[in-house]
Residue, then its C-alpha position, 0 to 999 in steps of 0.5 A: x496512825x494515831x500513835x507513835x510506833x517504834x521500829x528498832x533499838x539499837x543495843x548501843x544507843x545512847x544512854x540520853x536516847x532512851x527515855x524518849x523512845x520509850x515514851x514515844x512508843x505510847x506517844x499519841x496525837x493528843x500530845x502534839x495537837x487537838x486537830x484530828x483529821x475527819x474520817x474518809x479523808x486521806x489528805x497528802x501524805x508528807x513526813x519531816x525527818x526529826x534527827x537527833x545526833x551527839x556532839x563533842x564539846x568545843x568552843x562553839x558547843x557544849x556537846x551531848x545530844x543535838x537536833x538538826x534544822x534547816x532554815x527555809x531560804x528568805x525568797x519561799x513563798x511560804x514559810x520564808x526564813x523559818x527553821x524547819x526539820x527537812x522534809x516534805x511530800x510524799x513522791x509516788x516512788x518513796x516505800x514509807x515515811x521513812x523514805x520520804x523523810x531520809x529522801x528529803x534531807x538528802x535532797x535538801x541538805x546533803x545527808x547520807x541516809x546510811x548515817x542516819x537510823x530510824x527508830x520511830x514513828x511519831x503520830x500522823x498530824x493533820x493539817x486541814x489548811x493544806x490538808x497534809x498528812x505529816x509523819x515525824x520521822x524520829x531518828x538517831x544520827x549514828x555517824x554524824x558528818x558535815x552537811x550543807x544547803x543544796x537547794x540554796x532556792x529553798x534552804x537558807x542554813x543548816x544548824x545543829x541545835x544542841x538539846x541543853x540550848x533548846x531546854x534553856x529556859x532563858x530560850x524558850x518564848x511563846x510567840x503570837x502572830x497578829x491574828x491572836x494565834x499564840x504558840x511555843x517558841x525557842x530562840x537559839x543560835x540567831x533562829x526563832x524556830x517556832x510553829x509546826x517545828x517548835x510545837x514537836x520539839x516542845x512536845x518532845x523535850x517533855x517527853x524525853x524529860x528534858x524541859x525545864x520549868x520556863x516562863x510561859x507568860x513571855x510572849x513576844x510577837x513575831x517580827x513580821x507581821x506577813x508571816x503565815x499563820x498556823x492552823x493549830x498548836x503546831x503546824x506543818x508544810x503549807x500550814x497557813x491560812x488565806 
């Protein structure tokens, strides 16, 4: 799929919902990375679930729309530390993306898949290093609730990443990986959230209108010089390089 599908619009979506999911329906791969995958090869279908909810506002929030992350647990091999949407592989029982990407977060970080509607379907983006097949999975968290690492061998911390944090220009970097590679980053809550993830939440926050003009000439190198390097704009699971 080289562009965004949407699958339903609730008649009580919320307001702020709206301009991305009409954006999303002409939304192309184009918008998230150069890389195409080459024809005749299938490559490992995988989807991550891009879930967004609302808060109220309290001491710790400021409310309004928010997006879900995981960090991935420091031991992983790959990817350890990174915040990350959950997701991952396809298994042979999962129906579609969806179901692989609901399935995942319930797995990962506890969520009821009955909370959480699908709306859309961002494009499929290729991943030659792994040779991934990663859909974004978009959805809106209609009732959310607690959630918490429960596979504490690969998830690290759960957060919900308020959407005026993320637009921030005062949080927004780009980061470069000692090979040179440079990359859009966000720097929110103690989280550096960069690669694969912050690539598509990059893309999105443009999309929905959200962005707002930020110094895209500071860079700041990422802290460990050992961290996997992603294979283009974004990057996805398994997305390094030898």
């Amino acid at each position: 799929m080289s562009q965004g599908q949407v699958l339903g619009r609730p008649d009580d979506l919320p307001s702020w919902f709206e301009p991305l999911l009409t954006r999303v329906a002409t939304c192309r791969t184009e918008d998230f990375t150069p890389l195409r995958r080459p024809t005749g090869v299938a490559g490992r279908a995988s989807a991550v679930l891009v879930l967004l909810g609302e808060s109220e506002p309290d001491a710790g929030t400021p409310g309004g729309p928010d997006l879900l992350v995981l960090q991935r647990a420091a031991t992983m091999r790959n990817h350890a530390g990174q915040p990350a949407f959950p997701g991952g592989a396809t298994d042979p029982e999962d129906l579609d993306a969806p179901d692989t990407a609901l399935r995942e977060a319930s797995e990962e970080v506890g969520l009821d898949r009955r909370s959480a509607e699908v709306l859309a379907l961002l494009p499929d983006l290729w991943i030659p290093v792994s040779s991934f097949v990663v859909t974004p999975v978009l959805a809106w968290w209609r009732a959310p609730h607690m959630v918490h690492p429960l596979q504490a061998t690969e998830v690290a911390h759960v957060a919900r990443l308020p959407i005026s944090e993320l637009a921030d220009p005062a949080n927004r970097i780009r980061v470069r990986h000692p090979s040179g590679w440079i990359g859009p980053a966000f720097q929110v809550r103690g989280l550096l959230v960069w690669g694969f993830t912050a690539g598509v939440i990059s893309s999105l926050l443009d999309m929905a209108g959200w962005s707002q003009p930020w110094a895209q000439d500071r860079v700041v190198e990422l802290p460990d010089a050992s961290a996997p390097v992603p294979a283009a704009r974004g990057g996805a699971p398994d997305e390094v390089v030898p």
